[in-house]
N, C-alpha and C positions, 0 to 999 in steps of 0.2 A: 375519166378526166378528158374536159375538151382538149384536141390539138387547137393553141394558141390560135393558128390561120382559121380556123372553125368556130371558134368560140361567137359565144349569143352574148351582144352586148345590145342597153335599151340604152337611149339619149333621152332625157328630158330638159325640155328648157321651151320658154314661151316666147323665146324669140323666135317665130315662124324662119326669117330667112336665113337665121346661124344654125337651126334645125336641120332644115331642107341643106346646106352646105353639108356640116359636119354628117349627117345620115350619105350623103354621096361620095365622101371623099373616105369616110369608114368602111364603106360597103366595097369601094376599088379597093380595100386591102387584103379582102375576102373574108370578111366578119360577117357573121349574120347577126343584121342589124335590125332593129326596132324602135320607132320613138315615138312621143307625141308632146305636141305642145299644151298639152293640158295636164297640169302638175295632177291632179285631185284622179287621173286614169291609172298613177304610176306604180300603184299598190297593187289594183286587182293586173297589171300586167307581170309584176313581181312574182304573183301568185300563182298564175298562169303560167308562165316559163321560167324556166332554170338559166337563168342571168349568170354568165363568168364574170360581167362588170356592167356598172350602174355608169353613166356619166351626166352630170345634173348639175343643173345652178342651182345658186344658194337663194338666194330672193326670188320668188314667187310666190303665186295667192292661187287658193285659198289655201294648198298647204308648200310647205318648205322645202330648202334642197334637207335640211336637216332632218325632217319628220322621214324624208324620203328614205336619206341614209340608215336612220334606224331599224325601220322596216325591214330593209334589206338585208343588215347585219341579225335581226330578230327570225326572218327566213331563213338564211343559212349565211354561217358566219366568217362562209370563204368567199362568200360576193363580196367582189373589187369595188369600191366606191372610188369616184374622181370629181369632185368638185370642182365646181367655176364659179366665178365672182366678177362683177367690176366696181364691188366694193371689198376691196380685200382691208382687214386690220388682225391688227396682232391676235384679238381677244379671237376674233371667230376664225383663224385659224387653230388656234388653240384649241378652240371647242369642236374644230371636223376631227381635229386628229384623233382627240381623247374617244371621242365616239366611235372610229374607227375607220375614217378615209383612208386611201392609201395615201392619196396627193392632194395638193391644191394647186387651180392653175387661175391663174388672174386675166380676164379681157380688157385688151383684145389679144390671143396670141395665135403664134405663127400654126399653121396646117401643121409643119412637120415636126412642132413642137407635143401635140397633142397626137400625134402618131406615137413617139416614143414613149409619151407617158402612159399611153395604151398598152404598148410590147412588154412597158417595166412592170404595169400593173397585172399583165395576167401572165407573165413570166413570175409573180412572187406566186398567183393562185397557183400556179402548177407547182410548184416547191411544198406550197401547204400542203398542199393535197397528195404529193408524194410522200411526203415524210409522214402525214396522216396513213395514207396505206402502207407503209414499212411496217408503222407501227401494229398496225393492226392484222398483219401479217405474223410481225412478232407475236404476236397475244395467242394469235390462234397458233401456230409454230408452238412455241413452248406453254401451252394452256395445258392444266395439270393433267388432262384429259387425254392428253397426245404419250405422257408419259406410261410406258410398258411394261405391264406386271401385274400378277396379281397374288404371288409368294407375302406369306405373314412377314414377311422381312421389309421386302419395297412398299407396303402398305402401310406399316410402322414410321418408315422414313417421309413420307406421304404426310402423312396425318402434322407429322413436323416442321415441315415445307408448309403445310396450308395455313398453321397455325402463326407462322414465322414470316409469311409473305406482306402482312398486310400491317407488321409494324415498321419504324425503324431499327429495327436492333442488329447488330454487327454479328455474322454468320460467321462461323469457322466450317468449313464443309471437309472432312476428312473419307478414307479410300484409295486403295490400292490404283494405282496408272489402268486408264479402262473404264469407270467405274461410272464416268460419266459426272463428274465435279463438277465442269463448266455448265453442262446444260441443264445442270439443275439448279444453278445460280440463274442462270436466264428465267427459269421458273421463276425463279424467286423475284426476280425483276418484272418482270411482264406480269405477274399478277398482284403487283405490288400499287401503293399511290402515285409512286416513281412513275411507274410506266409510260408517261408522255414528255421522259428528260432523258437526259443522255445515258447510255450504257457502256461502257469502256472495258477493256480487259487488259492486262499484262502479265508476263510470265516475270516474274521475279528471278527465277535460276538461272533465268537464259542472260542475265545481263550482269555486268562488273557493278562494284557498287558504287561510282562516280556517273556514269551512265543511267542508271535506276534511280538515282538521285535527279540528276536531272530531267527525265522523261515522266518522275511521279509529282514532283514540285516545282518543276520549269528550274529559267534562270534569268538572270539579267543579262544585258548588251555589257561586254566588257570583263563576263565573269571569267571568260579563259578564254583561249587565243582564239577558237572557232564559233567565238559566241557575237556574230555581229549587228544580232539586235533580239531583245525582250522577247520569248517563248514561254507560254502556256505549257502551263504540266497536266498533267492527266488530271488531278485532281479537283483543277480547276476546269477542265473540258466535260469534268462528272457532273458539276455543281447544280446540286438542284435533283442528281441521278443518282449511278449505282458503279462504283470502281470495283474490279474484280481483282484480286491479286493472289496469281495461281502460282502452285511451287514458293507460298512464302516462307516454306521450313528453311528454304537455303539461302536466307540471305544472310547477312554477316552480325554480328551484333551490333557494329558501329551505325548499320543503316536500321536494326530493330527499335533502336533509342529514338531515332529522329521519328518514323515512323510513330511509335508511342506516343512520345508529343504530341504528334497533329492528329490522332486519336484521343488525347486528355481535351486538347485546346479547342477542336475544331479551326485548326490554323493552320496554314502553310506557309514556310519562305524560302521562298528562289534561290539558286545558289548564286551566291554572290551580291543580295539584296540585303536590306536594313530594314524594309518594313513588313508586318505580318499581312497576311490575305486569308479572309475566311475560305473554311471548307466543306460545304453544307454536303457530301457525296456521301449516301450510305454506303458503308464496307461489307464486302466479301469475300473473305479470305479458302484458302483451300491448300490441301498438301497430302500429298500422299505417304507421308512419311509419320510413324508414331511421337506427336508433339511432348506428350507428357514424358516419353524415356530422353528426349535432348533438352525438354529442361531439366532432367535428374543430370544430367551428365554437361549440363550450362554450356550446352551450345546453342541454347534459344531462352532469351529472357522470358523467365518466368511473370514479370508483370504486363510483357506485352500479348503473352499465354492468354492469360485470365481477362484480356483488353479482347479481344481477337474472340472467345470462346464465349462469349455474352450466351447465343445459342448454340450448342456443337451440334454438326449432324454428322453423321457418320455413314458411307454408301456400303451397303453389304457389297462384296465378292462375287461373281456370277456363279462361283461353284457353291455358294450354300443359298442359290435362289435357282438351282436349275428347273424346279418346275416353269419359271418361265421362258426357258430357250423355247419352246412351241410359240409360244406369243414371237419373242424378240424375234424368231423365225420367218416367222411368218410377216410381219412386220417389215423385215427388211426383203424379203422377196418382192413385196406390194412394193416396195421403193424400186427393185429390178424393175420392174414389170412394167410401170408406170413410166419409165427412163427408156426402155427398148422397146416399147408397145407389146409386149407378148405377157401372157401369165403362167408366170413358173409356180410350179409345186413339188415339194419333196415325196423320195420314196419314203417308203417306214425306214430303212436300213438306216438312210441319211440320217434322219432326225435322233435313230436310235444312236450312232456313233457322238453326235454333238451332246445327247447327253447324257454320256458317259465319261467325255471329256474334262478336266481340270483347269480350262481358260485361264492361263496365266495373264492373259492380257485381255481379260474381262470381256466386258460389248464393244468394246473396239475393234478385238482381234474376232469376235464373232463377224462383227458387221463384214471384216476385210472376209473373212472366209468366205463366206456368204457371196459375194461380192465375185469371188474369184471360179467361184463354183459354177454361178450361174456363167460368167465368161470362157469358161471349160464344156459346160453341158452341150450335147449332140443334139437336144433335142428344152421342149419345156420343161423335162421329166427331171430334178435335180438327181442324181445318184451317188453312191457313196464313193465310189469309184474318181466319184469329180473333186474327193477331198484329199490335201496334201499327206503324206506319210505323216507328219508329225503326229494328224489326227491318227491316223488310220495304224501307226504302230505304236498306239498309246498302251503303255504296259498298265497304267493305273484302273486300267481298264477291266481286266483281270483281277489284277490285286482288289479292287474296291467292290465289285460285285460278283468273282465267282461265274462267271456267265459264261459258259463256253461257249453257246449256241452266239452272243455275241462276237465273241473273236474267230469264229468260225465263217459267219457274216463279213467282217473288217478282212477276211486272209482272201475270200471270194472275191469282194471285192476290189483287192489290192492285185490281185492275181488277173484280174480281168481289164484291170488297167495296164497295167505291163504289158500283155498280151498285145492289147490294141494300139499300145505305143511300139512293139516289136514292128506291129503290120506298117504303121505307118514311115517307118525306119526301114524298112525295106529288111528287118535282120539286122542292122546295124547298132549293135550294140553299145559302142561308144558313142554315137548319136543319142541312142537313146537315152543311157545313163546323165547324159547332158540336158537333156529336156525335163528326166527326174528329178534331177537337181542332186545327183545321189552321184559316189566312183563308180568306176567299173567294179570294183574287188566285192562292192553293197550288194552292187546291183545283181550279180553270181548269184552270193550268198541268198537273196531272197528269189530268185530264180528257182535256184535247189530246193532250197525250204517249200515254199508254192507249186512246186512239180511242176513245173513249166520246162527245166530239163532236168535228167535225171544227174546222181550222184556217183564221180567218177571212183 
């Protein structure tokens, strides 16, 4: 994207001397400029270079400022058009805009008038053109492609997503905290029709339900004491897009009703308003809590259940997909790696302890490890040594596979990190236990055990 000061703008107009002006007083602004006074050159120079703005009269021969604008929007559709006239009427303004000028300026007018219409016009291209690359960062960012797995489980949930992306239909996405809800909703959105309309999200739990009310359906000016003029609610900031509403298992019933509503209606209204406002925003809901036992026990309406669950998806548990911790591993190293310029790799020990592991906090609490590992390591060599106790004195570990040469591995390693933490403590034991994150009384205890000193 040009800087605005750099940008390539052509002039056309067959007034030679308002040419020769406006081409020198454009050019002191640091534009690089092009122009000709021959309407019928203006095409093959469109063609020719990559124009951020067009600026043309409307009346000339043999062809128009109109034929010109066309072109130019037919070229690419982020060229700025500016139009000039000194026959201005109602109808052919009408007809530049519908076409797609940005402006219309009428002769004779001032220098520094057509300076700012300049600034405004390739201050909108840079906006397009930003939110055009957001977008398309979005796409590839969560393109199904990006997503990590290849367990019969996340492949299943896959196949449902691809299937589910490319209509309207109102998602319930369920899973454990971890699981990765939200970014599979962004899936759902970027590879969706949506994808070039707003995308929105909110935590439902995190807010009282007079607050949630108003942040998901706005309110009017006058609705209550801090409301001093008309606010947009999410659902109209979605319109046209995709509203996310995560943690909806906890909201109250009173706010489940209104919600239902504007799910039956396609309606919204404001608190403290009288008229309805459409709601064109696809839903996607999500919650990590089991929805069918709180409707058994009517702490979540059941017809807003069956509104909400049009398609359910459901995210397996990282413990019954751990074949793919080597991918999500490896995956989030490349993320290290790329972030501090160096390329880290796991020992076998390391990857062996991760999955043996029971991730109570799924790919989340993976990625943080991960994460913290590589901020602990001595070198690019990840080792098991660099993983917190929780991992490393995982009893399920044993219990679920029997493996001693395993925990034989986990006590090496945990014994070799002590050690090195002693050295760097000078001996200092109650420093160190502090740096464990462990008492002194533990930190004995696994001393003894690990023969690091003997037993009095």
């Amino acid at each position: 994207m040009n800087n605005s000061k750099k940008a390539k703008i052509l002039i056309v107009d067959d007034e030679v001397n308002l040419l020769e002006v406006l081409n020198t007083v454009i050019s002191n602004e640091g534009y690089s400029v092009k122009s000709t006074n021959f309407p019928e050159k203006a095409e093959n120079m469109i063609d020719k270079f990559d124009f951020d703005l067009v600026i043309t009269d409307l009346k000339m021969s043999p062809i128009d400022g109109m034929e010109i604008l066309r072109y130019a929007k037919r070229k690419d559709p982020n060229t700025q058009v500016l139009m000039m006239t000194a026959f201005a009427t109602i109808e052919t303004a009408i007809e530049a805009l519908k076409a797609g000028t940005f402006d219309y300026v009428v002769k004779p007018f001032k220098l520094d008038n057509i300076k700012l219409f300049i600034r405004r016009a390739l201050e909108h291209r840079a906006t397009i053109m930003e939110n055009d690359n957001l977008k398309e960062i979005l796409k590839q960012k969560y393109d199904f492609k990006n997503i990590v797995g290849e367990s019969s489980a996340i492949r299943n949930v896959m196949q449902c997503v691809q299937k589910v992306a490319s209509t309207d239909a109102t998602v319930l996405i369920t899973g454990e905290s971890g699981t990765g809800k939200e970014l599979f909703a962004k899936a759902i959105f970027a590879n969706s029709k949506r994808h070039n309309m707003p995308f929105v999200s909110i935590n439902c739990g995190a807010m009282v339900e007079t607050l949630l009310e108003s942040e998901l359906f706005g309110h009017a000016k006058g609705s209550f004491t801090d409301a001093s003029s008309d606010k947009k609610g999410l659902f109209q900031v979605a319109d046209g897009g995709t509203i996310f509403l995560d943690e909806i298992g906890l909201t109250t019933k009173s706010f489940q009703m209104k919600l239902l509503r504007v799910l039956q209606e396609r309606e919204i209204r404001r608190v403290g308003d009288t008229r309805n406002i459409n709601a064109d925003a696809r839903v996607i809901a999500a919650t990590n809590e089991t929805q069918e036992e709180k409707v058994k026990d009517q702490s979540f309406r059941e017809d807003l259940y069956y509104r909400l669950s049009v398609f359910p998806i459901h995210l397996p548990p990282l413990r019954d997909r751990t074949g793919d911790i080597p991918l999500l591993l490896k995956y989030f190293l490349d993320k290290s790696s790329a972030k501090l310029g160096k390329t880290f790799r796991p020992e076998k020990e390391f990857v062996d302890v991760l999955s043996k592991y029971n991730w109570p906090g799924n790919i989340r609490e993976l990625e943080n490890i991960v994460e913290r590992s590589v901020l602990l390591a001595d070198s690019t060599l990840i080792k098991a040594n660099n993983l917190p106790d929780s991992l490393l004195n995982f009893d399920g570990c044993d219990a679920a596979t029997g493996d001693r040469e395993l925990r034989s591995v986990i006590d090496e390693a945990q014994r070799n990190h002590i050690i090195r933490v002693l050295e760097e403590t000078n001996g200092n034991k109650k420093l160190t236990s502090r740096i464990l994150d462990i008492d002194p009384a533990t930190l004995y205890r696994k001393m003894e055990k690990l023969g690091i000193i003997s037993k009095d």
